[in-house]
ZAMARGU-4260 file (C-alpha; in steps of 0.2 Angstrom, whole numbers, plus 5000, padded with zeros to 4 digits):
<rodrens>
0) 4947/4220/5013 | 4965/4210/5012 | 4960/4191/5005 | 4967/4178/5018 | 4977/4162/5012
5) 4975/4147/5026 | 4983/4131/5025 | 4975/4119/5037 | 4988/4104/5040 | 4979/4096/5052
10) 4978/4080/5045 | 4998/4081/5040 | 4999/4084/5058 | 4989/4069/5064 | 4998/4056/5051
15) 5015/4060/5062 | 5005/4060/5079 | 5000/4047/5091 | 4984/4040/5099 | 4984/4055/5108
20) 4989/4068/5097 | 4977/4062/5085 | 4962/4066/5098 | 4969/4084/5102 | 4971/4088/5081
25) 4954/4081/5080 | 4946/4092/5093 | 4956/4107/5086 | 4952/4103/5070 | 4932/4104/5076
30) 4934/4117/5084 | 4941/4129/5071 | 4929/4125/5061 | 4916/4129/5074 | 4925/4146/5075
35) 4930/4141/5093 | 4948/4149/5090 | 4953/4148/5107 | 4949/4130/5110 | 4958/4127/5094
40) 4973/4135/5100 | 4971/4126/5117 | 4969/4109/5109 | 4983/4112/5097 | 4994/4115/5112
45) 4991/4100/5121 | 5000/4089/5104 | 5017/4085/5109 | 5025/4085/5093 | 5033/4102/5091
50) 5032/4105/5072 | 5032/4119/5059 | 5014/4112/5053 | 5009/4115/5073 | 5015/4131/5075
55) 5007/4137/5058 | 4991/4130/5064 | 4990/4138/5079 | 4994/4155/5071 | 4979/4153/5058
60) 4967/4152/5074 | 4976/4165/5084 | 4974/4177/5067 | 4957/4172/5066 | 4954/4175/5085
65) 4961/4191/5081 | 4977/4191/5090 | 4988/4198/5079 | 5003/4200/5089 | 5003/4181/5097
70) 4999/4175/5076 | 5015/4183/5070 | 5027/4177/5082 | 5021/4157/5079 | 5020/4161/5060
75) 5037/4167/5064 | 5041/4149/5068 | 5033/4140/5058 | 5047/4141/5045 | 5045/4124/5032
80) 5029/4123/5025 | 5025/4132/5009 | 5037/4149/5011 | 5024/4159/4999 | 5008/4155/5008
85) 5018/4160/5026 | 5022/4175/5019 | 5006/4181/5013 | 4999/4177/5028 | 5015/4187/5039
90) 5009/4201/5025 | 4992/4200/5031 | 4996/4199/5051 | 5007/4215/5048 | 4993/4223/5039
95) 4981/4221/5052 | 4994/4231/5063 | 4995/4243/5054 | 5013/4242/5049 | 5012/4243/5031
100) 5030/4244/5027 | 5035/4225/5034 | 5017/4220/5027 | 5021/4226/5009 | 5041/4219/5012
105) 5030/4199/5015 | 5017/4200/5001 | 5033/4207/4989 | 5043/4191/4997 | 5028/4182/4993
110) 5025/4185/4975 | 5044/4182/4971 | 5040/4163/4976 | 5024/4162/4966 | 5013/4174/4956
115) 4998/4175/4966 | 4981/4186/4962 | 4977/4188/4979 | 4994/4192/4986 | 4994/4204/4971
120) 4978/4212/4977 | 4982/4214/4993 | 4999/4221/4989 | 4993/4234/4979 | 4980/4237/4993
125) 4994/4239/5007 | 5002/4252/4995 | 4987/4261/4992 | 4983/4261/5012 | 4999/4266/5014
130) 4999/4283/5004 | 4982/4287/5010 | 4990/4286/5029 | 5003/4299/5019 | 4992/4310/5014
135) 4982/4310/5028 | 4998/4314/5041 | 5002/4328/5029 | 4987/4336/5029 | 4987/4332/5048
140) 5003/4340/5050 | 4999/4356/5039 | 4981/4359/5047 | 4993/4358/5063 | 5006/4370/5059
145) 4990/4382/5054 | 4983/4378/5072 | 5000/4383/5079 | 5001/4398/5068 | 4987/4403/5074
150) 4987/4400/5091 | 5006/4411/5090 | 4996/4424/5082 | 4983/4426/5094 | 4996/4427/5108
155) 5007/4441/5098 | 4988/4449/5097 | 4984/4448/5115 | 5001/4455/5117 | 4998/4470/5106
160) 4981/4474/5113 | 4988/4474/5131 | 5002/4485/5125 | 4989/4497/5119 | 4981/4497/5133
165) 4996/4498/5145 | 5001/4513/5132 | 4982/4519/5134 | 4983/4520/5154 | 4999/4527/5153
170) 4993/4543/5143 | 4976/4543/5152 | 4987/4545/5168 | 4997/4558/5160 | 4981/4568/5154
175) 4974/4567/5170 | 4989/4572/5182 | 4993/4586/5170 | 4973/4590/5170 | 4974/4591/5190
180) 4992/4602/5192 | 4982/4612/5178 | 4967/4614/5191 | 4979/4616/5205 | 4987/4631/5198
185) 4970/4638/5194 | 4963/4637/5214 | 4979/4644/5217 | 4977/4659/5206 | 4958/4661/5213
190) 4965/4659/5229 | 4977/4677/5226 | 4961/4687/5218 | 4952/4682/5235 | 4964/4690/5245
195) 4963/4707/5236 | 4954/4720/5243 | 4937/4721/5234 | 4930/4741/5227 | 4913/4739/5234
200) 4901/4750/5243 | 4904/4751/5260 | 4923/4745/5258 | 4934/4757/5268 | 4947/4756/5258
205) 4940/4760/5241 | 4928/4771/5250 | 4940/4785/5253 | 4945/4787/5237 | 4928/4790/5231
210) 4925/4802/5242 | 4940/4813/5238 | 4934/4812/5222 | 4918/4819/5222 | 4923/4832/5234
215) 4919/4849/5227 | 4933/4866/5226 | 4923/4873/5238 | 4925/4859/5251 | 4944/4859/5251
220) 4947/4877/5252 | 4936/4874/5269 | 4947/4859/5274 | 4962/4870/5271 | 4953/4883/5282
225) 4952/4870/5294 | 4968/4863/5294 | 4974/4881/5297 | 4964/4884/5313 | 4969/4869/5322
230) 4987/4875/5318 | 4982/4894/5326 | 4973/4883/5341 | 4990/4874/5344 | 4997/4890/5347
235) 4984/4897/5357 | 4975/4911/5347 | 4958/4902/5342 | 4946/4914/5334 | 4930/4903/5340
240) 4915/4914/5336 | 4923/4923/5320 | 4923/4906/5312 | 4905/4900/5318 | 4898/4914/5311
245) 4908/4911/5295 | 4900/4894/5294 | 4883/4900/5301 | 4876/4905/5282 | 4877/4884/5275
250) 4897/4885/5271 | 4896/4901/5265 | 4905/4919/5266 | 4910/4936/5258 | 4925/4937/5251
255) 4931/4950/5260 | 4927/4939/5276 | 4942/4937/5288 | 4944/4920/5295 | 4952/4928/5310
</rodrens>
C-alpha cells in the first residue's frame, strides 16, 4: 500500500481568515477528522479567501473521499505550499488511477526536492506495479495471439473437413451414377436375351429341328416317295391302291415293290 503524506493547514488558513471563515475552517477541520469528507469539502468551500493552502486542503479530503480525479485537478492549484509534499501526494492521486507513468514522473519530482523514505517506497512500489502491468499485458497479449491462432486453425480445419466431404460426395455421386449406367446396360442386355427364341419342349421353332433330327433313313426315302406322288397327282396319274397296299404291312415293302 502507497504511504500518504498530508499537510493539514487549516489553522494557517484560519490566521489569514475572518469571523466567518474561521467558523467554516473550524467545521471543516471537525469534520475531516470525523472522516466526513464531503462535509469537509463543503465547509472548505464556503471560505472566501481563495488560497493555495485552501485548494490543497480540499484536495486531501477529496483523496480521502476517494475522488481521484476532483483531488488532482485542486492539488493542481494548489501550487505554493511545500512543492515536495504536493508532489508525492500528485504521485499518489496518479497512482490510484492507475497511471503509473505521471505517478513515477511526481514521486521522482518529489525526491529531487527532499529525500524522503516514504516517497522512496512508494516510488519503487509504482515501478514494481508498473512492470507487473507489463508482464501481465504480455502474457495477455501472447495467450491472445495463441487464442487467435487457434481459433484460425479451427476455421482452416473446418475448411478442410468440408472440402473432404464436398470431395467425398462428389465421388460417392460419381460411384453411384457410374453403378446405375452400369445396371442400365445390364437390363438392357437382359432385355435382348428375353427376346430370343427359347429351345424348349413344345417351342415350334426349335421343335422342328429336333424332329428332323431324329428322323430315321427309312422315313425320308418315304417322304421322298411321297413328295413324288403328289407330283404324279398334279398331273393326273395317281396310283391310289398300289400305294395303300404299299403302306398296309406298317411302312414296309419288297424291294422289288413298284410304287406305281
Amino acid at each position: 500500500m502507497i504511504r500518504i503524506i498530508f499537510l493539514t493547514v487549516f489553522t494557517y488558513v484560519s490566521s489569514f481568515a475572518g469571523l466567518t471563515d474561521f467558523k467554516s475552517i473550524e467545521k471543516a477541520t471537525k469534520a475531516y477528522e470525523a472522516k466526513e469528507y464531503d462535509k469537509s469539502v463543503k465547509f472548505l468551500n464556503d471560505v472566501d479567501k481563495d488560497s493555495p493552502q485552501k485548494h490543497y486542503d480540499i484536495a486531501n479530503a477529496l483523496y480521502k473521499d476517494k475522488k481521484y480525479e476532483e483531488a488532482l485537478k485542486s492539488y493542481e492549484k494548489a501550487e505554493g505550499i511545500d512543492e515536495a509534499t504536493r508532489q508525492h501526494n500528485l504521485g499518489n492521486t496518479h497512482f490510484q488511477k492507475k497511471d503509473l507513468d505521471k505517478a513515477i514522473e511526481a514521486y521522482e519530482k518529489s525526491l529531487k526536492l527532499k529525500v524522503d523514505e516514504d516517497t522512496k517506497f512508494n516510488l519503487e512500489l509504482a515501478k514494481k506495479q508498473k512492470k507487473k502491468e507489463e508482464e501481465k499485458k504480455k502474457k495477455d497479449d501472447k495467450d491472445k495471439k495463441k487464442d487467435e491462432d487457434k481459433k484460425e486453425q479451427d476455421q482452416q480445419n473446418k475448411k478442410d473437413d468440408k472440402k473432404k466431404q464436398d470431395e467425398k460426395k462428389k465421388q460417392d455421386k460419381k460411384k453411384d451414377k457410374e453403378k446405375k449406367n452400369k445396371e442400365g446396360k445390364k437390363d438392357k442386355k437382359d432385355a435382348k436375351k428375353e427376346q430370343k427364341p427359347k429351345d424348349k419342349k413344345g417351342d415350334k421353332k426349335s421343335e422342328k429341328p429336333q424332329e428332323q433330327k431324329k428322323m430315321s433313313k427309312e422315313e425320308k426315302l418315304k417322304e421322298q416317295e411321297l413328295k413324288r406322288l403328289m407330283k404324279k397327282m398334279q398331273k393326273g396319274k395317281t396310283p391310289t391302291m398300289m400305294y395303300q397296299m404299299g403302306e398296309s404291312k406298317k411302312g414296309q415293302r419288297s424291294e422289288d415293290a413298284k410304287p406305281w
